[in-house]
C-alpha positions as CSV (number, residue, x, y, z in Angstrom):
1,X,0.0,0.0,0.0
2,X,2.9,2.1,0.9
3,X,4.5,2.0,-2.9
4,X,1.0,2.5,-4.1
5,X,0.7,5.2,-2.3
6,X,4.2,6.9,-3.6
7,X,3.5,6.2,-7.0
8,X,0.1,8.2,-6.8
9,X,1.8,10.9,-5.1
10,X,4.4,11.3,-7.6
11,X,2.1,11.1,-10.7
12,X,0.1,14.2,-8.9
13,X,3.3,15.7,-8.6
14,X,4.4,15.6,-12.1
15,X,0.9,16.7,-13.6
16,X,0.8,19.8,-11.1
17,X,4.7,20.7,-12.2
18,X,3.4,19.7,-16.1
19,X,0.1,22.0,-15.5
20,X,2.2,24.8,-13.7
21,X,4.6,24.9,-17.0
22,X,1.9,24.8,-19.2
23,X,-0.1,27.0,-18.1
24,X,3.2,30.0,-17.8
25,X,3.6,32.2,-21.5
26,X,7.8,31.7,-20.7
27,X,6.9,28.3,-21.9
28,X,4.8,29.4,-25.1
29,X,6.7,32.1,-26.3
30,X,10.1,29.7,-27.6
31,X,7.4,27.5,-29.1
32,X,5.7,30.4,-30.9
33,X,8.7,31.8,-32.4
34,X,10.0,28.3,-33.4
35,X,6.3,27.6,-35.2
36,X,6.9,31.2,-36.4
37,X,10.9,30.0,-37.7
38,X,9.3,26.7,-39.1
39,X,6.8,29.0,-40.9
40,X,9.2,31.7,-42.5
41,X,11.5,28.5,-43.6
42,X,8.3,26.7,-45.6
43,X,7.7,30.0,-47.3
44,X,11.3,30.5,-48.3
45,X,11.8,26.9,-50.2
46,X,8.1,26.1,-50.8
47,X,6.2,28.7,-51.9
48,X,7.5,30.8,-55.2
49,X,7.3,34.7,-54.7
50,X,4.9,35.6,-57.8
51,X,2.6,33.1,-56.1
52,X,2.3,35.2,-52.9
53,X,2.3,38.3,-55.2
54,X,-0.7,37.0,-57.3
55,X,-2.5,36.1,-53.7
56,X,-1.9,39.3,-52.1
57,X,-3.5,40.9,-55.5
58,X,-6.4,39.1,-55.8
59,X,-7.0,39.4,-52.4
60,X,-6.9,43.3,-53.0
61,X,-9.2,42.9,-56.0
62,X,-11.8,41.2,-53.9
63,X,-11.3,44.1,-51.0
64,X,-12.4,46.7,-53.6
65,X,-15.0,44.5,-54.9
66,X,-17.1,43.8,-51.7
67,X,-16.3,47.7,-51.1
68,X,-18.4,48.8,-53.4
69,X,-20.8,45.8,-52.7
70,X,-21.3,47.5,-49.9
71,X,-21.1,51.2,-50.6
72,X,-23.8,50.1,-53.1
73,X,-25.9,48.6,-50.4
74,X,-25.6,50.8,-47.7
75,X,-26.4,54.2,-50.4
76,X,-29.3,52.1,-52.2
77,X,-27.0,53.2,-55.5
78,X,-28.8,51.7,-58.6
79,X,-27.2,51.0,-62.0
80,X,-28.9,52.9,-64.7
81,X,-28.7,52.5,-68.3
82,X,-27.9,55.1,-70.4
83,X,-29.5,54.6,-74.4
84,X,-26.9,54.8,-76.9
85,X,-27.3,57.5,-79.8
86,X,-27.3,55.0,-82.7
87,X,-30.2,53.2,-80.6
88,X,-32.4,56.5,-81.0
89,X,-30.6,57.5,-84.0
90,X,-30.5,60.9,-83.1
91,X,-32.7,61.9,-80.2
92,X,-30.1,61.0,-77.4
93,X,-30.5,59.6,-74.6
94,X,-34.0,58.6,-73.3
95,X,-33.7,61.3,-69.9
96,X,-34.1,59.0,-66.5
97,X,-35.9,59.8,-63.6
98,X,-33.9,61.1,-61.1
99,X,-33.7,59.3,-57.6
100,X,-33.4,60.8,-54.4
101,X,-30.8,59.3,-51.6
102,X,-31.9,58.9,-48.7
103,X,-28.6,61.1,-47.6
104,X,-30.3,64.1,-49.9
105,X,-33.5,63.8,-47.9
106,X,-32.1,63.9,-44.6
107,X,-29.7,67.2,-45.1
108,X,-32.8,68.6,-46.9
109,X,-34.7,68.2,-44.0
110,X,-32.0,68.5,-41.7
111,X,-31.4,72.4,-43.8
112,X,-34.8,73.2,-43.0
113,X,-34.9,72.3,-39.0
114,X,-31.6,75.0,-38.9
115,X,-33.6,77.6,-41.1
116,X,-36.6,77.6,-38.9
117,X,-34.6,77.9,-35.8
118,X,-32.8,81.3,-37.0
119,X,-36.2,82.1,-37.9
120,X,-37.5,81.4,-34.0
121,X,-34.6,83.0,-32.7
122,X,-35.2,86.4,-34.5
């Protein structure tokens, strides 16, 4: 009983000391920078510079593209289509009804609240 006794004393031992080391960042940060290392080396010998170029640039390309997803969204902006003048033959473009922004509205309105309070204050 006594030996049994030991041995589960030492196993709690070295699962404290192996939680205690664990848990520190002094024991992360080597293994970080040596994943890190490990990292830098792969993309030195394994991945060809024009490749990350091309990544990086189609990465950009999709950054503008949901941009102005978005801008598009978020303004209500509409694509309109503009008649060519060989379509008509000669009377231009067919005009197209102008649509008012939400935006436009608001500093309309927004114009008129600060000329009626000059107006109060006079």
């Amino acid at each position: 009983m006594n030996r049994l006794g030991g041995i589960a004393d030492s196993f709690t031992e070295i699962v404290s000391i192996a939680k205690t080391v664990l848990s520190t960042i002094w024991f992360w940060v080597p293994v970080a920078y040596a994943l890190y290392f490990l990292a830098q080396l792969w993309l030195i010998f394994f991945v060809h510079p024009l490749t990350a170029f091309v990544a990086a640039s189609l990465l950009g390309f999709y950054a503008v593209y949901l941009e102005g997803k978005r801008a598009a969204t978020r303004y209500s902006l509409k694509k309109t289509m503009f008649l060519s003048a060989a379509h008509t033959f000669g009377s231009g473009p067919e005009p197209i009804d102008r649509q008012e922004w939400e935006i436009e509205r608001t500093v309309e309105e927004y114009a008129d609240l600060l000329k009626k309070g000059k107006q109060k204050r006079r």
